[in-house]
C-alpha positions in Angstrom: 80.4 10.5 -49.0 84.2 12.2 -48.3 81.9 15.7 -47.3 79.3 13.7 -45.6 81.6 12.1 -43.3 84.0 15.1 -42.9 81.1 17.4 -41.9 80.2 14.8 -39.1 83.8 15.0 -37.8 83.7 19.0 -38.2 80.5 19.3 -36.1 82.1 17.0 -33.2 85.1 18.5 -33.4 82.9 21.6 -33.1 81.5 20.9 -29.5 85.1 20.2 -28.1 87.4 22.9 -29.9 85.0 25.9 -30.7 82.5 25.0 -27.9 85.5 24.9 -25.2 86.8 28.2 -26.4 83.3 29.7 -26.1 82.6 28.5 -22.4 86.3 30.1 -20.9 85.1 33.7 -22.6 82.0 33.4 -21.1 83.8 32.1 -17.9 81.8 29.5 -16.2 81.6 29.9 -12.1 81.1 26.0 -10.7 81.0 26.8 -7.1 77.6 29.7 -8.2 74.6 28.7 -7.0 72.1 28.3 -9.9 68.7 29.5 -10.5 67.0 26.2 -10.2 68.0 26.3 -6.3 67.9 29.9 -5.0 64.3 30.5 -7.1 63.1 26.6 -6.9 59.1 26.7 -7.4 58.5 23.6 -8.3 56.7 24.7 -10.9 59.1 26.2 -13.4 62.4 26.4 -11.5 63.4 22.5 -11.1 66.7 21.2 -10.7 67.1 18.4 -12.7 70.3 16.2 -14.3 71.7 17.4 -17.3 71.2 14.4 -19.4 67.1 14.4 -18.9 67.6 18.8 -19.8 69.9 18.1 -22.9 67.2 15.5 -24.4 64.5 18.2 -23.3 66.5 21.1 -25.0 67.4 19.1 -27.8 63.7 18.1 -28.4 62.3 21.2 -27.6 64.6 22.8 -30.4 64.3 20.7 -33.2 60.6 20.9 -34.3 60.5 19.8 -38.0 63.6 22.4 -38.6 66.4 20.1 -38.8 64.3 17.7 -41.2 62.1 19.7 -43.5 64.2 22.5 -43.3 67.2 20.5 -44.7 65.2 18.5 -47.2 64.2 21.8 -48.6 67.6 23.2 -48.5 69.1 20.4 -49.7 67.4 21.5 -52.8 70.0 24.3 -53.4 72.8 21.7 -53.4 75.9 20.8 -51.6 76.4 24.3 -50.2 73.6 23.5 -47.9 76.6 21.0 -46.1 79.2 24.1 -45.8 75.8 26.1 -44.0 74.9 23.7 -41.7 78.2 22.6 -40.6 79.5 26.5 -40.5 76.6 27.5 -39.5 76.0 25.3 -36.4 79.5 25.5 -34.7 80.3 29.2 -35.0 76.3 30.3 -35.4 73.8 28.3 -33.8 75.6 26.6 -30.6 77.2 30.4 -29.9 74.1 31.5 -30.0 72.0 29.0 -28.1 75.0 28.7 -25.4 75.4 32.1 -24.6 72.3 33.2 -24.6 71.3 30.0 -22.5 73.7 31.1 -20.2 72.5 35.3 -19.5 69.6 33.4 -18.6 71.1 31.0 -16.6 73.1 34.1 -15.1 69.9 36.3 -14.9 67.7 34.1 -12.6 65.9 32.3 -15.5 64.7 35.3 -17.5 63.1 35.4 -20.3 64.7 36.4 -23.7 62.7 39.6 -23.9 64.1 40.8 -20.4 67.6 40.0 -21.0 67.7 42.5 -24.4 66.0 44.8 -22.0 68.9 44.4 -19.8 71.4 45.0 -21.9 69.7 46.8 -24.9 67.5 49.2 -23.2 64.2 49.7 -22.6 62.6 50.1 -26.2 64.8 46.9 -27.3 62.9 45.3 -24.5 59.3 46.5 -25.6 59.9 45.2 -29.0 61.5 42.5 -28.2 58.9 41.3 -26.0 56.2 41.9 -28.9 58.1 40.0 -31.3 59.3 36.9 -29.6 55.5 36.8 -28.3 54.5 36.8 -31.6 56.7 34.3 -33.0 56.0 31.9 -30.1 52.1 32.0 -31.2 53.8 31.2 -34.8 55.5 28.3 -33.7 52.3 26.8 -31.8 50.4 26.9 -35.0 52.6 26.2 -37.4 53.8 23.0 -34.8 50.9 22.0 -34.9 49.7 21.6 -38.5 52.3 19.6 -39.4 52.6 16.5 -37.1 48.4 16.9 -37.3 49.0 16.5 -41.4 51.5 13.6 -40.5 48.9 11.8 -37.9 45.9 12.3 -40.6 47.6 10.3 -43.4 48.7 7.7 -40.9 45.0 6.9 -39.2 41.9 6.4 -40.3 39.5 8.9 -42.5 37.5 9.5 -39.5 40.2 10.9 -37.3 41.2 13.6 -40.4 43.1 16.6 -39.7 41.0 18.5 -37.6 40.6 15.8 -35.6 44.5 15.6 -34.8 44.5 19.3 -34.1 42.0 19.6 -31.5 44.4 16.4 -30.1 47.4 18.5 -30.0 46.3 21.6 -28.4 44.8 19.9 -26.0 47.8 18.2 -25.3 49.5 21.7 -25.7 47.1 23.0 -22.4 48.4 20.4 -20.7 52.2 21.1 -21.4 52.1 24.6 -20.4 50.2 24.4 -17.6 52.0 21.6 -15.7 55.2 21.6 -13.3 58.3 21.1 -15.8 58.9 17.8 -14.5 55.7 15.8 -14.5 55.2 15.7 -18.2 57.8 17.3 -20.2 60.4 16.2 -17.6 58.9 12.9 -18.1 57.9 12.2 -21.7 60.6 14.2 -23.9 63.7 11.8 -23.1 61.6 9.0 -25.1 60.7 11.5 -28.1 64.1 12.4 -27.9 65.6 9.3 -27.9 62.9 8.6 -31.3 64.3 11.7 -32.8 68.1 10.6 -32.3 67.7 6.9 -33.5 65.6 8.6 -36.8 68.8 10.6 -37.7 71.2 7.4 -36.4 69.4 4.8 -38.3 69.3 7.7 -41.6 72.8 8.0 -41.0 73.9 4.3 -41.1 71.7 3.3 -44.1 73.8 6.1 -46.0 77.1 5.0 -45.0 75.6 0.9 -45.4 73.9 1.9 -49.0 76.9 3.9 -50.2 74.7 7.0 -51.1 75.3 8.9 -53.5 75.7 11.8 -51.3 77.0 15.3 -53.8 80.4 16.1 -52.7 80.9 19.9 -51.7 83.6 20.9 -53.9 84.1 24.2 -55.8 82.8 22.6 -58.7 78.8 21.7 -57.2 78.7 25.1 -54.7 76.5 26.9 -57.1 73.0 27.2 -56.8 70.8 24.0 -58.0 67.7 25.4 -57.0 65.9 24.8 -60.6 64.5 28.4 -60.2 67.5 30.6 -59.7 66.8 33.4 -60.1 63.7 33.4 -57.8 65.3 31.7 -55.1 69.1 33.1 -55.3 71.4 31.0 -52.9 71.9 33.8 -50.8 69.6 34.5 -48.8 67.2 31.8 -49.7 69.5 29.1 -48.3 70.1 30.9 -45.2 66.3 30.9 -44.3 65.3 27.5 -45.6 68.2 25.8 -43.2 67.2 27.4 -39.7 66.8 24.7 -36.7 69.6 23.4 -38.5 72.7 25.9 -38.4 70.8 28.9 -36.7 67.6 29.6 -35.1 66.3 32.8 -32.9 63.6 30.0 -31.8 66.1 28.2 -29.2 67.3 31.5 -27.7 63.3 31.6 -25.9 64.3 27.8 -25.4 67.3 28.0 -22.9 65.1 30.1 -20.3 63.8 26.9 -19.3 66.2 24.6 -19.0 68.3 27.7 -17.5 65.9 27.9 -14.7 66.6 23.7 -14.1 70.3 23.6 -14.7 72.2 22.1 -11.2 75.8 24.0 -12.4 77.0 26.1 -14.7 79.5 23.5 -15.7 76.4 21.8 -17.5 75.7 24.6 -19.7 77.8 23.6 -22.8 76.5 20.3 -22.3 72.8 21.3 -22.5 72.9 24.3 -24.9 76.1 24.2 -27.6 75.9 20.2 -27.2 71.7 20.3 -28.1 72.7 22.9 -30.8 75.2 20.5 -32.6 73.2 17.4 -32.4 71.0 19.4 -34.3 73.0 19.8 -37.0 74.1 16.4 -37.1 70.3 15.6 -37.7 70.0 18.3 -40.4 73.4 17.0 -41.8 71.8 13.6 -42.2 68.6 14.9 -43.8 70.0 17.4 -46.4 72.4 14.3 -47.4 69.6 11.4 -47.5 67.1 14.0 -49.8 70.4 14.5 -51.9 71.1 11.0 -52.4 68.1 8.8 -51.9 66.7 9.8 -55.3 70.1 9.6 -57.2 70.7 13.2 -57.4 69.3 17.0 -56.5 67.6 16.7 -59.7 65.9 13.4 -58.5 65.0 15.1 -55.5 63.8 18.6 -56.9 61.5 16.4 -59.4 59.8 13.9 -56.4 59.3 17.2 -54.6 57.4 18.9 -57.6 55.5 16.1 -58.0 54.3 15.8 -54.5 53.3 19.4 -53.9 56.7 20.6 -52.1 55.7 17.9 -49.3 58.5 17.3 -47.2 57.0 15.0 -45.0 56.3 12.4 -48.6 60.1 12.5 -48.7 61.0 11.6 -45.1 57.7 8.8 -45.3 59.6 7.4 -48.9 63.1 7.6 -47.1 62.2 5.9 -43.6 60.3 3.4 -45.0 62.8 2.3 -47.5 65.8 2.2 -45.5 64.8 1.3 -42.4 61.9 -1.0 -42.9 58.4 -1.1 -41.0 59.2 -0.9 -37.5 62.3 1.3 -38.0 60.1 4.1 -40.2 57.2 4.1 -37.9 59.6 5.0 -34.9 61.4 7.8 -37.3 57.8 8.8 -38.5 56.8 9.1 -34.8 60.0 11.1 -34.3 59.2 13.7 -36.6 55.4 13.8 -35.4 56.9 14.1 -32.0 59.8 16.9 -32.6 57.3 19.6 -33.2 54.7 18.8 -31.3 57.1 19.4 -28.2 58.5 22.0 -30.0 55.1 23.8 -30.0 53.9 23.2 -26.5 56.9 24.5 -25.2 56.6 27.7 -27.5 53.6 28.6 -25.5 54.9 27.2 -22.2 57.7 30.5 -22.9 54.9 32.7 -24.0 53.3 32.4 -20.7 56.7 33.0 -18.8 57.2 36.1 -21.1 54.0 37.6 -20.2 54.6 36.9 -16.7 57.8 38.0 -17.0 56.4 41.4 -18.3 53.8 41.8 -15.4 55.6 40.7 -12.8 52.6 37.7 -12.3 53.9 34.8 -10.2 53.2 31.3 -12.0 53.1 29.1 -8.5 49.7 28.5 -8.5 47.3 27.0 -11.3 44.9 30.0 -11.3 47.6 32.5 -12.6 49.1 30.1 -14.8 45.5 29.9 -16.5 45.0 33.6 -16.5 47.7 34.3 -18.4 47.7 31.0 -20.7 43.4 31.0 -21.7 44.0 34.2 -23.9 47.6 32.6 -25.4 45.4 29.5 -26.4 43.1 32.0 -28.0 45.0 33.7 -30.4 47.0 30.3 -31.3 43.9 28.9 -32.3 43.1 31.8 -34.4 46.3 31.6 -36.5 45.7 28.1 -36.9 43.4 29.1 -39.2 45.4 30.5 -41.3 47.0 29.0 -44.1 50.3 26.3 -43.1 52.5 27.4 -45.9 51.9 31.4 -45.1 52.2 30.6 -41.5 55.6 28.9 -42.2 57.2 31.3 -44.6 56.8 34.7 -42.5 58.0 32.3 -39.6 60.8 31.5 -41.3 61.9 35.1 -41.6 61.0 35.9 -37.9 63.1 33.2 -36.7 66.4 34.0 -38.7 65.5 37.4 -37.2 65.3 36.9 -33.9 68.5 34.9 -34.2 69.9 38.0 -35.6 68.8 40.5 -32.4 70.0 38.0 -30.2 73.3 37.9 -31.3 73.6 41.4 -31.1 72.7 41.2 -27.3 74.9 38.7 -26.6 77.7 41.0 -28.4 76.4 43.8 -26.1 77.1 42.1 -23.3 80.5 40.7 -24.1 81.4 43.9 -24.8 80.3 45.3 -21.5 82.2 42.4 -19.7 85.1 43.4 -21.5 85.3 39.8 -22.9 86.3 38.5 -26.7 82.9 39.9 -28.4 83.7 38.9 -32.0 82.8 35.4 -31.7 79.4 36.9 -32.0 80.0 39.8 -34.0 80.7 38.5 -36.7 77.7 35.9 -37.0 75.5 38.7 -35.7 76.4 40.7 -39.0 76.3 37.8 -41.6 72.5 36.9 -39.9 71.9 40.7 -40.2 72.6 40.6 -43.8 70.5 38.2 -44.7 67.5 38.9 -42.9 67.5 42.4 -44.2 68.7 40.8 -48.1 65.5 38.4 -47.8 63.0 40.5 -46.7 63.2 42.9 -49.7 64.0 40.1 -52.6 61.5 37.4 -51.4 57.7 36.3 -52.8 56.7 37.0 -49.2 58.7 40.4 -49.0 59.0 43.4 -51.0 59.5 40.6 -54.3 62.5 43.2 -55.5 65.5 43.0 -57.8 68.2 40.9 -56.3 70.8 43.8 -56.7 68.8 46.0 -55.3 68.3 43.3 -52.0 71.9 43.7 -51.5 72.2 47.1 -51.9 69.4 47.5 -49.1 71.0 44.8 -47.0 74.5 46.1 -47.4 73.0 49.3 -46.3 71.1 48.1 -43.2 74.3 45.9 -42.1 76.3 48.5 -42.5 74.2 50.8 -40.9 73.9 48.6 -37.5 77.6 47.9 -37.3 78.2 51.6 -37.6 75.5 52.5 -34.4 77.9 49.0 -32.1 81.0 50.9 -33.6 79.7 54.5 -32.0 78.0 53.4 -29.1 80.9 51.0 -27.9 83.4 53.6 -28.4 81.5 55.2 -25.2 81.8 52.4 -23.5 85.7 52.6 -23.1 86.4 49.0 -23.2 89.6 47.2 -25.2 89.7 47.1 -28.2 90.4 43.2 -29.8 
């Protein structure tokens, strides 16, 4: 309980400490007029308070990240506490908050446009391919689960398929509309589901005395009861995403950055969202850890459940928090990533608009650009869920990775204290590059020889910053 506890005052601490040292290097301008006036559509650009955008960002963030991806990662042990508390405050909320605010700096734009910006042309072109691709990845795979959820929930006759049609419909809807009249209006409420889920989690461990694993040198080794297939590092650093760290809310902050009234909001929105998602992994990983006595308690109800998260956070909500209390956390999960998923394709369309220079005032271009989005979502969805999820999984952490090094890009061109994200951009760097080679989905090679190739592929990027900032002629910190 000491970790558990201590980790919840680490993240707060966090969002004043850390978080106020991150907004004076980026250097906030109050009096700057933000993109949500000088490019107000009323479509997409929307000034609107910062409480409504911080439930909106936090909800459109989270997905089933912060819940299945802990439950799984709490698998691996107590180490999964040092990732997501580590990982969130010098990780995640640096990289949602600075990359929320290029955006907000850069008249709204999209993800894609800002590595252009700063990372050249062919950055841009790849960029644009691969966040495109992983936003069709998140619709999908955001929709299979809450539809899996909904099945087991209703009646035989409204099966999964049945759900899935529901959702995309739903989906149309969400990318299609102004900001404000359904996601502006609806996503406070599933936020506020998602946020009484993790409080009401959080007080039944504290009320039950858990048995929550304590994180000292003596339990950080790998639990995982199949070691050597799934090493600690990198598999941890994967399976906790949403989390700690996730390329995922970096496509995210365009939206809200094109509804944001002042700058001053910005840590508010983006490192604030970030850290309350942590506190809602925190309280996952520590309920799967303790709720069946032990890891091993957990790794056993897992196995004998298929590797179905959602059984374990139906058995947990329902036993701790009673009828009414698990239906509202059950509804919170269903709801996380279905908003999750529409606003993945509500950025894919502002991506490919972005890219053709297509205005999205009126309905008709909003359509022309969204019918062949829907088209190819659909046909993923036919693919299987647990493929879907693992290759996304890897694009995420990826993405996370090559926004980071844009971010340090542009530190560095400001002249500004670029190591605070250096340094995660190299540790994410590592362990995309490390998982890729050693996983069942990758290459399926010797762990050695995954670190050997990682260690060579790290090294390898720091070495092209190190040369080309040395043109640059900037100070050296």
């Amino acid at each position: 309980m000491i970790t558990f506890l201590l980790s919840v005052v680490l993240l707060i601490g966090g969002y004043f400490i850390y978080g106020s040292f991150v907004e004076r290097i980026f250097g906030i301008d109050k009096t700057k007029k933000t993109p949500a006036y000088t490019l107000q559509d009323g479509v997409d650009y929307v000034p609107m308070g910062w409480g409504k955008i911080f439930l909106i960002q936090f909800l459109n963030i989270a997905g089933l990240g912060p819940v299945f991806g802990a439950i799984m990662g709490a698998v691996y042990g107590p180490a999964a506490f040092l990732w997501i508390v580590l990982g969130s405050i010098f990780g995640g909320a640096v990289h949602d908050y600075l990359s929320g605010m290029l955006s907000l700096r850069n008249k709204g734009m999209s993800l894609p446009e800002i590595g252009g910006k700063y990372m050249g042309v062919g950055f841009k072109q790849f960029m644009r391919v691969f966040t495109l691709f992983l936003m069709l990845l998140v619709g999908a795979v955001f929709i299979a689960g809450p539809a899996t959820l909904l099945a087991n929930m209703t009646p035989l006759t409204l099966d999964f398929t049945f759900w899935c049609v529901v959702i995309f419909i739903y989906y149309m809807f969400a990318t299609l509309l102004p900001i404000d009249k359904l996601i502006g209006k609806i996503y406070p409420v599933f936020g506020f589901c998602l946020l009484f889920m993790a409080v009401g989690i959080g007080f039944a461990l504290v009320w039950n005395h858990a048995p929550i694993p304590e994180a000292i040198p003596a339990n950080l080794y790998n639990m995982n009861p199949d070691p050597d297939r799934y090493p600690l590092f990198p598999m941890l650093f994967i399976s906790i995403a949403c989390g700690a760290i996730s390329g995922f809310h970096a496509t995210q902050s365009p939206l809200m950055a094109r509804c944001l009234k002042n700058e001053a909001n910005g840590r508010k929105v983006f490192y604030g969202a970030m850290i309350t998602e942590g506190m809602v992994a925190l309280v996952w990983a520590a309920a799967a850890m303790s709720f069946f006595d032990s890891v091993g308690g957990l790794q056993t109800f897992l196995a004998e459940n298929g590797n179905n998260a959602a059984v374990v956070v139906d058995k947990i909500a329902h036993t701790w928090l009673g009828k009414v209390g698990g239906l509202l956390a059950i509804l919170g999960v269903i709801a996380a990533p279905i908003t999750s998923g529409d606003t993945a394709f509500r950025s894919a369309r502002l991506i490919v608009s972005d890219f053709i220079g297509f205005s999205q005032k009126s309905i008709k271009n909003r359509l022309i650009v969204s019918i062949p989005l829907f088209v190819v979502g659909f046909i993923i969805l036919q693919v299987n869920f647990d493929v879907i999820w693992r290759y996304f999984a890897w694009s995420n952490q990826t993405l996370a990775a090559a926004t980071l090094w844009i971010i340090t890009v542009y530190l560095v061109q400001q002249n500004k204290f670029y190591w605070i994200s250096l340094l995660p951009a190299i540790f994410m760097t590592m362990v995309v590059s490390v998982y890729i080679v050693v996983a069942p989905e990758g290459l399926q090679l010797p762990l050695m020889m995954g670190y050997s190739v990682g260690g060579i592929c790290t090294l390898g990027a720091l070495v092209v910053f190190i040369l080309w900032k040395r043109k640059q002629k900037v100070r050296i910190y």
